[in-house]
C-alpha positions in Angstrom: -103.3 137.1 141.7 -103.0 135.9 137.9 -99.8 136.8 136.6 -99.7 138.5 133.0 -97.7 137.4 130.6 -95.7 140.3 128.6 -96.4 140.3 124.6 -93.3 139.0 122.8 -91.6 142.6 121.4 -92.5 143.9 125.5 -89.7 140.6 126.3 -87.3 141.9 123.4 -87.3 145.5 124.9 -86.7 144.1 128.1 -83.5 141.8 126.7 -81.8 144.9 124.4 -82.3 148.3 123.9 -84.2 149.0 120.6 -83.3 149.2 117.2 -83.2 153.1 116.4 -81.9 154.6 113.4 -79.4 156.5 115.8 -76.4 154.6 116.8 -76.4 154.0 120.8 -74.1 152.9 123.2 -74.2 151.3 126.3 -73.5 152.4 129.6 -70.1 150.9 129.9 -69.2 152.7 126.9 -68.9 156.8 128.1 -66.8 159.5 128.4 -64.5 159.7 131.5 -63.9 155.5 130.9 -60.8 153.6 131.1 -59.5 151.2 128.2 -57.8 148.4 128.8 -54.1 148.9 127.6 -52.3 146.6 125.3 -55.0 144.3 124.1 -57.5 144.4 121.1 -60.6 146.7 122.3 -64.2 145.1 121.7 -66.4 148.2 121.3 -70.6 147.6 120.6 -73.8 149.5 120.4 -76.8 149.4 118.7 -77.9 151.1 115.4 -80.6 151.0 112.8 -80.3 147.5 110.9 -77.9 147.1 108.4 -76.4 150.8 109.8 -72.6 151.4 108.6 -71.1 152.2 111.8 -67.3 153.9 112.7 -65.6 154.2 115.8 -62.1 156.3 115.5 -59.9 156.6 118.1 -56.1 157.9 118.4 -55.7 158.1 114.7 -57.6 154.8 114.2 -60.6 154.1 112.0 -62.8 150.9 112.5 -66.4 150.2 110.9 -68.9 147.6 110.7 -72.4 147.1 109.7 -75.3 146.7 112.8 -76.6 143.2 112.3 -80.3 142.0 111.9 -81.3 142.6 115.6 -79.4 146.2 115.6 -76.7 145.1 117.9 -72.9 146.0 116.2 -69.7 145.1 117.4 -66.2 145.9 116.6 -62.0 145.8 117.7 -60.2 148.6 118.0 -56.3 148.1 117.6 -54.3 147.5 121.3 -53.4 150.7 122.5 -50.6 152.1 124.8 -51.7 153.9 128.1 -52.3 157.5 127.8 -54.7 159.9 127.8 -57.1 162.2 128.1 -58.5 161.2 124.4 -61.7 162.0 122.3 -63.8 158.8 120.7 -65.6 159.4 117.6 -68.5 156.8 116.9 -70.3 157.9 113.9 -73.0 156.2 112.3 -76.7 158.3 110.6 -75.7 160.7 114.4 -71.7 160.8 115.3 -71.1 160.3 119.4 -68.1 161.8 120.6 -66.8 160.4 124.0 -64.6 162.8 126.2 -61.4 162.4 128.6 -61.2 158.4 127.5 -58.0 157.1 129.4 -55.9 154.3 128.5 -55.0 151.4 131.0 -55.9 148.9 133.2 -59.6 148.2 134.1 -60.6 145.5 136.6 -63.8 144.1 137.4 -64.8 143.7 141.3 -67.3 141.8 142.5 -68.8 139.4 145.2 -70.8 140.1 148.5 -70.9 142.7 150.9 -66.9 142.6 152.2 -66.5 143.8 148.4 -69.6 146.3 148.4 -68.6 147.7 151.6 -68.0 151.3 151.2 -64.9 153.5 151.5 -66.3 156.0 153.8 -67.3 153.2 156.6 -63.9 151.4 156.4 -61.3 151.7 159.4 -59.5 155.0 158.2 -62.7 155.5 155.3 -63.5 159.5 156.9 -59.5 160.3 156.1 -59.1 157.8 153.1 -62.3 159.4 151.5 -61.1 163.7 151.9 -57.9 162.3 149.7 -59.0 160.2 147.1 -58.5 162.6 144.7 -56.8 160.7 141.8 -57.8 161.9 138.3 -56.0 159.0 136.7 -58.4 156.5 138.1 -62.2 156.1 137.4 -64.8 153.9 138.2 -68.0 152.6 137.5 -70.9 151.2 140.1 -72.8 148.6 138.7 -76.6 149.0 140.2 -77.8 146.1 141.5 -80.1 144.1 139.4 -81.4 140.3 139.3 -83.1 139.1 135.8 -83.9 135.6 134.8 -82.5 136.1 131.4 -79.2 138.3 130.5 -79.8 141.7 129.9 -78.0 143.7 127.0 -77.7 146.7 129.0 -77.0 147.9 132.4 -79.7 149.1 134.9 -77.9 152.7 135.4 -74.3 153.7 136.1 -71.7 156.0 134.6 -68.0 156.4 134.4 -66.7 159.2 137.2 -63.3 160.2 137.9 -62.1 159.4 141.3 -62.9 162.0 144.2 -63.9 162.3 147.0 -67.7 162.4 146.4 -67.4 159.2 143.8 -65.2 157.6 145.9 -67.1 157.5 149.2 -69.7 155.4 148.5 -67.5 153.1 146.0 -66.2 150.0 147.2 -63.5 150.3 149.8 -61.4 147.1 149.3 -61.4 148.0 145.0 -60.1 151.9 145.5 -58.0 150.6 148.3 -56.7 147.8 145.3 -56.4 150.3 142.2 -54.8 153.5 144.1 -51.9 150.7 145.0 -51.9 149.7 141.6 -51.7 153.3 140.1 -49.5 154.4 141.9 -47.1 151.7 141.3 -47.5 151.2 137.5 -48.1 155.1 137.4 -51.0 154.3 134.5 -54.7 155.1 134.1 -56.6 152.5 136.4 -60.7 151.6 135.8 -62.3 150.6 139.0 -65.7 148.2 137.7 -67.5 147.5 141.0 -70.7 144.6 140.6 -71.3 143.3 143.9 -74.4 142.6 146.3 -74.3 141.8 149.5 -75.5 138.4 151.1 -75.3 136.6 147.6 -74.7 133.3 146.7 -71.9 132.3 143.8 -74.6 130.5 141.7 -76.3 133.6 141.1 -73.4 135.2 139.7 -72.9 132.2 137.4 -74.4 131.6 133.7 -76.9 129.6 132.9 -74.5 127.8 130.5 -72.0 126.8 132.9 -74.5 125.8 135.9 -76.0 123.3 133.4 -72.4 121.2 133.9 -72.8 121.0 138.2 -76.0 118.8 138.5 -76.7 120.8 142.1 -78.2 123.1 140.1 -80.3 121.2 137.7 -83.7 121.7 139.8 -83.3 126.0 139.5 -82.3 126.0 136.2 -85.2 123.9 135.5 -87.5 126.6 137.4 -86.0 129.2 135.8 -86.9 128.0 132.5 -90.9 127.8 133.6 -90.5 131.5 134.7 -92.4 133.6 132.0 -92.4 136.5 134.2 -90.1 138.8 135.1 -88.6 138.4 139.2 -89.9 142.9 139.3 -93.4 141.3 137.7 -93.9 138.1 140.5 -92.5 140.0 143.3 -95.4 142.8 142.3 -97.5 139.9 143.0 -96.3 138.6 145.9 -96.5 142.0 147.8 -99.9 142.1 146.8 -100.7 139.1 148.2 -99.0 139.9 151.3 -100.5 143.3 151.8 -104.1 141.3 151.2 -102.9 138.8 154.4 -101.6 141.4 155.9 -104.7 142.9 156.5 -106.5 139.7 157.1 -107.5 138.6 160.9 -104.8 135.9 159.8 -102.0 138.0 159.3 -102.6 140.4 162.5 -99.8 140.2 165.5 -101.5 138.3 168.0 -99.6 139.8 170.5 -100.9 142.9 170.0 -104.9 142.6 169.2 -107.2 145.5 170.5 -109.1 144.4 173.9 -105.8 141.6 175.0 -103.2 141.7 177.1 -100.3 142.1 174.6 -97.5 139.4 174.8 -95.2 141.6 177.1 -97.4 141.6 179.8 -95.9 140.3 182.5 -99.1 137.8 183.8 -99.3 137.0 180.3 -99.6 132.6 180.4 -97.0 131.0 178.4 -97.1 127.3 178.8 -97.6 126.9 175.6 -94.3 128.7 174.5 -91.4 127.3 173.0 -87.8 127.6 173.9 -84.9 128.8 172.0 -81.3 129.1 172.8 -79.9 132.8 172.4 -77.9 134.3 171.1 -78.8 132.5 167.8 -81.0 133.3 165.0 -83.9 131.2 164.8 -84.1 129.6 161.3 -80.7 127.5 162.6 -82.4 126.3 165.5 -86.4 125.8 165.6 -87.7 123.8 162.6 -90.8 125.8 162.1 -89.2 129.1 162.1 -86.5 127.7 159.1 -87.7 129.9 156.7 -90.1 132.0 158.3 -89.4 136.3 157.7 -91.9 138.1 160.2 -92.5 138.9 163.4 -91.7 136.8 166.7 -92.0 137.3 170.3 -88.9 136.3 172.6 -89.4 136.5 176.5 -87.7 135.6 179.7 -87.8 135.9 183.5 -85.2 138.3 185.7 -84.6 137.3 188.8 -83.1 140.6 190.7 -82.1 140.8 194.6 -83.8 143.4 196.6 -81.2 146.1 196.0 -81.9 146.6 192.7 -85.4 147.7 193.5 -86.5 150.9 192.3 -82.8 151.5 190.7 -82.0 152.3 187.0 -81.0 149.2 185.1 -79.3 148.8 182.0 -80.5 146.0 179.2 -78.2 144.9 176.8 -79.3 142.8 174.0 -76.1 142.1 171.5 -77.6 142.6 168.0 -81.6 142.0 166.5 -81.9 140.8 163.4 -83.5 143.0 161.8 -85.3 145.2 164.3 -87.3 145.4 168.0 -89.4 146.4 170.5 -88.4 146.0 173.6 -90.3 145.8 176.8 -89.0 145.3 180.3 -92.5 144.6 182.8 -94.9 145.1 179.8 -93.7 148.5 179.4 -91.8 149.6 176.2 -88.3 151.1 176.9 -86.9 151.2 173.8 -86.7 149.7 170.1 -83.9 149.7 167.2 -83.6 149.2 163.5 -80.6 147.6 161.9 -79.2 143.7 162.6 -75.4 144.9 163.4 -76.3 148.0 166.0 -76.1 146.6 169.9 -78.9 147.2 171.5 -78.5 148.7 174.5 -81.3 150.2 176.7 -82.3 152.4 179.7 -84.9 151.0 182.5 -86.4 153.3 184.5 -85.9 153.1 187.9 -89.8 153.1 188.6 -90.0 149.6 186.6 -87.6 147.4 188.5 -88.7 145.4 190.8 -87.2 143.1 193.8 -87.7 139.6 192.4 -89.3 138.5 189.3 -89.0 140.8 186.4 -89.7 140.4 182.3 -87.9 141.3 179.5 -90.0 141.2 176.1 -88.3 141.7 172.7 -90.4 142.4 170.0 -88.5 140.9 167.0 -88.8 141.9 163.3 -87.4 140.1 160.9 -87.0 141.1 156.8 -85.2 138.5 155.4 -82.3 136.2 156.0 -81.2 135.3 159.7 -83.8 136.2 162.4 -83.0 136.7 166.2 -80.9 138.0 168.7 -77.0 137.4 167.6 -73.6 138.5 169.0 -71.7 137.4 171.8 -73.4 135.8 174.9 -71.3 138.3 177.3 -73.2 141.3 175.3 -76.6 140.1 176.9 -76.7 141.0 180.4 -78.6 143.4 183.0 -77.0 145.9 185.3 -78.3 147.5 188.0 -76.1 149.3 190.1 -73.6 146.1 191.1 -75.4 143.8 190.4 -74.8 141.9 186.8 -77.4 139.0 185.5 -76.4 136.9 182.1 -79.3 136.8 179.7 -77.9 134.7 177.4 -79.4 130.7 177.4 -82.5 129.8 177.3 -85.4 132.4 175.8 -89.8 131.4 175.3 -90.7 132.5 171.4 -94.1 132.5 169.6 -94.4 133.5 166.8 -96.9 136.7 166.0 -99.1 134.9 164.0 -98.8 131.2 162.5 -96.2 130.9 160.3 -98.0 128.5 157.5 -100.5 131.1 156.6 -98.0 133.7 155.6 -97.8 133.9 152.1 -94.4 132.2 151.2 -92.2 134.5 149.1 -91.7 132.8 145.6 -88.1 133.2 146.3 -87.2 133.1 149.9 -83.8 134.3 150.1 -84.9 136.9 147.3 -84.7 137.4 143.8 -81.0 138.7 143.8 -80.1 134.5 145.2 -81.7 132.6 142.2 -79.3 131.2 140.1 -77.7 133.4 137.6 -80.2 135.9 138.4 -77.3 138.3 138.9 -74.5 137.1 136.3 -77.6 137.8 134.0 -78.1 141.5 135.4 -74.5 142.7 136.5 -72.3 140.9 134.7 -73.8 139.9 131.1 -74.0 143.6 130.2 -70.4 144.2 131.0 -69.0 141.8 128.4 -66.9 142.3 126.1 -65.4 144.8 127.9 -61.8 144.4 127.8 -60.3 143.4 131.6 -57.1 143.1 132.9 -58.6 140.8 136.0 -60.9 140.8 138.5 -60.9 140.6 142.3 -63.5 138.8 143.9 -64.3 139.0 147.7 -67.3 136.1 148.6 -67.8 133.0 149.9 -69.9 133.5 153.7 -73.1 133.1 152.2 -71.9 129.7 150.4 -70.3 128.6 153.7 -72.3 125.9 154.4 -71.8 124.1 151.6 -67.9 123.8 151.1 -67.6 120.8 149.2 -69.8 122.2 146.5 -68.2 125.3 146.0 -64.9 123.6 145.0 -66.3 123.0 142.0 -68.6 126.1 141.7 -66.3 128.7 142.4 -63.8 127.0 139.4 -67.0 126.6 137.4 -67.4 130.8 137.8 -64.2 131.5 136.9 -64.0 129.2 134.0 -67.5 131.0 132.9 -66.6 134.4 133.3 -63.3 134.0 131.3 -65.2 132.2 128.8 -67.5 135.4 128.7 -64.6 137.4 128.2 -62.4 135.8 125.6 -59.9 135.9 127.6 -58.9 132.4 128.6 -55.7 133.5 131.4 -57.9 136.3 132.9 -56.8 136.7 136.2 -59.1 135.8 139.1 -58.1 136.9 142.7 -59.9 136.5 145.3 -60.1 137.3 149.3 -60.1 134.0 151.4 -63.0 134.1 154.3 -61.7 136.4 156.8 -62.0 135.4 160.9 -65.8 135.4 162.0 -67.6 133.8 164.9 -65.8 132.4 168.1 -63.9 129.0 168.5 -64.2 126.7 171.4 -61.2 126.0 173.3 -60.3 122.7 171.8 -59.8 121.7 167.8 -62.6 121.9 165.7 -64.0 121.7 162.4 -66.3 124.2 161.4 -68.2 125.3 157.9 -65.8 128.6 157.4 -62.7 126.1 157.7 -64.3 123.7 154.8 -65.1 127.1 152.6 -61.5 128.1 153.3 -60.0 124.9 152.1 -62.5 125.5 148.8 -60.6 128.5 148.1 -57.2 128.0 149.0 -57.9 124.7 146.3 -58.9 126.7 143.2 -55.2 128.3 143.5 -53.6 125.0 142.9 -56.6 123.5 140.6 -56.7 127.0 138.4 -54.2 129.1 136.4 -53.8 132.3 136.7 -55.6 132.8 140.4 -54.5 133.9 143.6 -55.8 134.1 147.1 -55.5 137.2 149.5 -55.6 135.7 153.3 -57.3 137.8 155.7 -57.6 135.3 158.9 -56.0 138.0 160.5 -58.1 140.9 159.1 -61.2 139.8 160.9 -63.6 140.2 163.2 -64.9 137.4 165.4 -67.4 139.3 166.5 -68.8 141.3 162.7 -69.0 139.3 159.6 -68.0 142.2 158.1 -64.4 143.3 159.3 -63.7 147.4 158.8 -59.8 146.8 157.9 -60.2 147.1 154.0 -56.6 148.6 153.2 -55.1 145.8 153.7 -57.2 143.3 152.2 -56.7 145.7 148.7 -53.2 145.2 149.4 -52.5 141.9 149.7 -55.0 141.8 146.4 -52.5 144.3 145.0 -49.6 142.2 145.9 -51.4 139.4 144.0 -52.1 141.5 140.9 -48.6 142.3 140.6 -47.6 138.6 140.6 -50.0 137.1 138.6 -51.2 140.0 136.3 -48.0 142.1 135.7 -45.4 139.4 136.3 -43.4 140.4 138.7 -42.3 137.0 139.8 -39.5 137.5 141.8 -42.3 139.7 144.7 -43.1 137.4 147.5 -46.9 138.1 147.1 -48.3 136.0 149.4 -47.8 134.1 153.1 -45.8 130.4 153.3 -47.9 127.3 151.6 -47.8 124.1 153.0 -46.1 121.6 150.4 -45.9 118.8 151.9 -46.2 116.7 155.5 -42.9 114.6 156.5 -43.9 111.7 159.0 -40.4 111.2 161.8 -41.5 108.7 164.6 -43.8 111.1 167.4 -43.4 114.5 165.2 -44.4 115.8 162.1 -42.3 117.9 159.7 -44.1 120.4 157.6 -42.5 121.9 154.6 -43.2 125.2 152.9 -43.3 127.4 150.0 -43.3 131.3 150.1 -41.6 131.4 153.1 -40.7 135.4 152.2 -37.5 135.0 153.6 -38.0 132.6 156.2 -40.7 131.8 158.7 -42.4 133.5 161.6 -44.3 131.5 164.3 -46.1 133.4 167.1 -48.3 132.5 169.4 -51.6 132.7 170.4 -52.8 135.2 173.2 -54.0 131.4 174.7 -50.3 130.1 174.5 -51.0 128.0 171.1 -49.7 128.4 167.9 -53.0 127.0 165.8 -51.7 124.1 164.7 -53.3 120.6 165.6 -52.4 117.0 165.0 -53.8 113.7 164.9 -53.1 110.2 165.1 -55.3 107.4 163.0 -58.0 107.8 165.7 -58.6 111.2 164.0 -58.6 113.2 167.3 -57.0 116.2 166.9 -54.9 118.1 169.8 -52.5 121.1 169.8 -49.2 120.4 169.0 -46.2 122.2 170.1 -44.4 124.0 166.9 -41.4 125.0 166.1 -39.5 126.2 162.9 -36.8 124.8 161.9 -35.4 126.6 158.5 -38.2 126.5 155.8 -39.9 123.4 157.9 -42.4 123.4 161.2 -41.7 120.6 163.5 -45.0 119.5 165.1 -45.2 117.2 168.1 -47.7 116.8 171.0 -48.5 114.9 174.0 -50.3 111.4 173.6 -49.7 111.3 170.2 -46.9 108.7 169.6 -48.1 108.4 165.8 -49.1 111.5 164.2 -50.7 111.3 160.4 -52.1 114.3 159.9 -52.2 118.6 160.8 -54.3 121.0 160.5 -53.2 124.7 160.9 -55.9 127.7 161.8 -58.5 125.6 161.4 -62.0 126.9 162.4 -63.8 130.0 162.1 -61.3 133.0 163.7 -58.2 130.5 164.6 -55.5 132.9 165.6 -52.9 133.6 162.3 -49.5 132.4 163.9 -47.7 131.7 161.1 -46.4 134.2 158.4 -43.4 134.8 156.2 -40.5 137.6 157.3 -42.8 139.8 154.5 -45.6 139.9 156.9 -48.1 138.0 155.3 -49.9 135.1 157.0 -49.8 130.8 155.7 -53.5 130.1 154.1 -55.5 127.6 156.6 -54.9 124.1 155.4 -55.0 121.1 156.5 -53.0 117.7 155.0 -56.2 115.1 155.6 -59.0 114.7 153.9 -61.3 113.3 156.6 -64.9 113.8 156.3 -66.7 116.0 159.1 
């Protein structure tokens, strides 16, 4: 389909909101808002060209002119905290903004562990009936990816916290500002920007991604855009639809007059094989990309006793939905990619011998597949248990190279600064106090990048701002995904180190471990209250100076070489340390000689040091502490707060 391209004043209207001769304001700028105490208070809108324009507030009177394009801008004077006021903007039509508080506003972004919502948190049904708190508000930024920055906001308004506003607003950000306002007893805005499963470069400028030369080749795409993503995606669906209902694009294994796919004399020689759990795109190279629809069968061997019984299929999780057959007869399907499948056979279906299991898999973007723990894949029938984890037959429903390929496969709201131009361009000037930032899993895989990347954001964002010591905390990748028995080095571990490094490479940031907050089995742990927390703890060290608080767990300083044993020195040690150990008998620590192996080490603290020693290794160089993707957290200060993952080599993988 030929793409139109928009006449040149459609692109402006797109960009800004029109020149009127009525003075407007954005949406960040309403009644019910929070202003940031303390600080100078950039205030714009949009007026008539050449429009006188006044903003008064609390006995002060600003004005300015609207420039050529119809944008104005202006200071107000700092303010002290207080409130409810009235703000009179008065231009050819006077604005007057009601119940405008006075305090400290922070911006939260990032990917889904941000976005998740108060209601679903652990506590979120009790948390939710009491967040009544007049003297914070907040503001949900809708989700929106652009190719260029946008002057104004998709939707969103200023509310007061309740219960209603509050139940769908971010749960680690309320969990974060109801600390705060209740310690510094001031007004608190709650900004929320965040989308789940996003990468950092999309939150980053244009500007600033022009410095990392990873990015060169998507800048250099984005530039030959000259349609909008809403515009090609409108395109692409078309020509989807149109395959869709081509003999192409039909499921093979269901065509009228055939033997569907989950038939049980159904010939599969020519099937593949697939290890699961697993998603596909990690595993089988012409599935990498591949969204759609693939088949997944296997053979289930069952003694005689378990003929003509009821049996019980579990699945772990489908990514993103299924249809499940057991014998070629459908039992059962489920939407969703975190729900465990779990279905009913009847008793009539099961058969002494050979049986098959069919799942029908759907997948809409990202990760396709059956995921979750190999022990959550299994059969039952009366006492009788059969694993169904290992090895799987896939085909795909139709061939994968004559599916239309999406113009941006890991969608629109992925492309490089496609969301720094929708979320956050709009937000600025808007004074801050800091932000709090809660991603990383979807740039997991590419660690080494990100320690320049996620500096880069920061770097841009305060840039943005003005506000050159704006402070930047940030969640450290919680536990996910299981660890084998011995050391290892995994692609959470290298992210970890990435973000434990911008605290000692950047001013004015801090890190908020949650190893022990997670979930090895959910990427998306429910324990939200205390991730706020340790935020808040964070905030009140590196925002409001309270430098005497022990704010976070111990941090390794420094490695100490004595003969057979290693002597690790701390920082933060929160009035001393606390080693425990591990429900496996170790502590999470492992060294290494110069061969580079690493083993556990016995531990053992001694004052505001660890002493590290283990068997056949008569020359230690180097530790590593928690290192992998859910290492246990053994080591914490007498405050309660865990050590960061770190390691003291720098040995590639």
């Amino acid at each position: 389909m030929k793409l139109s391209r928009l006449p040149l004043f459609a692109v402006f209207l797109l960009a800004a909101p029109a020149a009127r001769a009525t003075v407007r304001l954005p949406r960040l700028v309403g009644s019910h808002m929070v202003l940031q105490r303390n600080q100078p208070l950039p205030l714009w809108g949009w007026a008539a060209p050449g429009e006188a324009v006044s903003v008064s507030f609390r006995g002060a009177k600003v004005q300015t002119k609207a420039g050529a394009d119809g944008r104005w801008t202006l200071r107000l004077p700092a303010q002290l905290a207080g409130g409810p006021f009235e703000l009179t903007v008065q231009g050819t039509n006077t604005l007057r903004l009601t119940d405008v508080l006075v305090g400290d506003v922070w911006l939260a972004s990032g990917q889904s562990n941000m976005e998740w919502a108060l209601r679903d948190a652990a506590g979120g049904a009790e948390a939710t009936t009491a967040a009544n708190h007049p003297q914070i508000r907040l503001f949900n930024v809708p989700n929106r990816a652009e190719i260029r920055p946008l002057a104004e906001l998709a939707g969103g308004e200023w509310q007061a916290c309740t219960p209603q506003s509050a139940a769908g607003f971010s749960a680690v950000a309320y969990f974060f500002g109801h600390e705060l306002q209740q310690q510094y007893k001031v007004p608190v805005g709650l900004i929320a920007a965040e989308w789940g499963g996003t990468v950092a470069e999309a939150w980053t400028s244009t500007e600033a991604l022009r410095k990392l030369p990873d990015f060169q080749p998507a800048l250099a795409s984005l530039a030959q855009q000259t349609c909008s993503f809403a515009e090609q995606e409108a395109a692409y669906a078309t020509r989807l639809a149109n395959w869709q209902r081509s003999p192409e694009g039909q499921d093979h294994g269901l065509l009228p007059g055939q033997p569907t796919w989950a038939d049980p004399a159904l010939v599969t020689t020519d099937w593949k094989t697939m290890q699961l759990p697993g998603v596909w795109e990690g595993q089988t190279p012409e599935l990498r990309d591949f969204d759609g629809v693939v088949w997944l069968r296997r053979d289930l061997t069952l003694p005689a006793t378990a003929a003509n019984q009821p049996l019980t299929l579990s699945l772990a999780q489908v990514d993103d939905e299924d249809s499940t057959f057991f014998n070629g007869v459908a039992i059962g399907g489920t939407r969703g990619y975190a729900t465990l499948r779990r279905y009913t056979v009847p008793a009539s279906l099961v058969r002494d011998g050979r049986n098959v299991v069919t799942v029908r898999v759907t997948d809409n973007g990202s990760g396709g597949g059956v995921w979750g723990k190999p022990a959550d894949m299994m059969a039952t029938v009366g006492t009788t248990t059969v694993p169904l984890a290992g090895e799987w037959l896939y085909r795909a429903a139709y061939d994968p190279a004559s599916r239309p390929r999406s113009p941006f496969p890991g969608g629109t709201q992925n492309f490089a600064t496609a969301l720094y131009n929708g979320m956050i361009a709009p937000l600025h000037p808007f004074a801050l106090k800091g932000v709090i930032w809660y991603q990383g899993e979807s740039n997991a895989g590419r660690a080494e990048q990100y320690e320049t990347l996620f500096p880069a954001l920061i770097q841009d964002w305060r840039t943005r701002w003005q506000q050159s010591a704006l402070p930047f905390l940030f969640v450290q990748l919680a536990g996910y995904m299981h660890d084998p028995a011995e050391p290892t080095d995994t692609d959470w571990a290298r992210l970890r180190e990435a973000q434990r490094l911008t605290t000692l490479t950047v001013p004015k940031t801090a890190q908020a471990v949650a190893l022990d907050l997670g979930n090895a089995d959910d990427i998306h742990p429910r324990n939200k209250l205390d991730v706020g927390h340790r935020l808040a703890l964070a905030a009140r060290r590196v925002a409001y100076g309270e430098t005497a608080l022990v704010s976070s767990g111990p941090t390794f300083e420094k490695l100490t070489q004595e003969k057979n044993q290693l002597r690790l020195t701390f920082g933060n040690i929160g009035g001393g340390l606390v080693l425990q150990q591990a429900a496996d008998g170790q502590t999470s620590f492992a060294i290494a000689g110069p061969d580079k192996r690493f083993v556990w080490a016995r531990a053992e603290v001694q004052g505001s040091t660890v002493v590290l020693r283990a068997e056949g290794v008569a020359n230690p160089v180097a530790v590593r502490y928690a290192w992998g993707n859910d290492r246990p957290a053994t080591l914490s200060n007498k405050a309660g707060l865990p050590a960061s993952p770190f390691r003291s080599d720098n040995w590639p993988r």
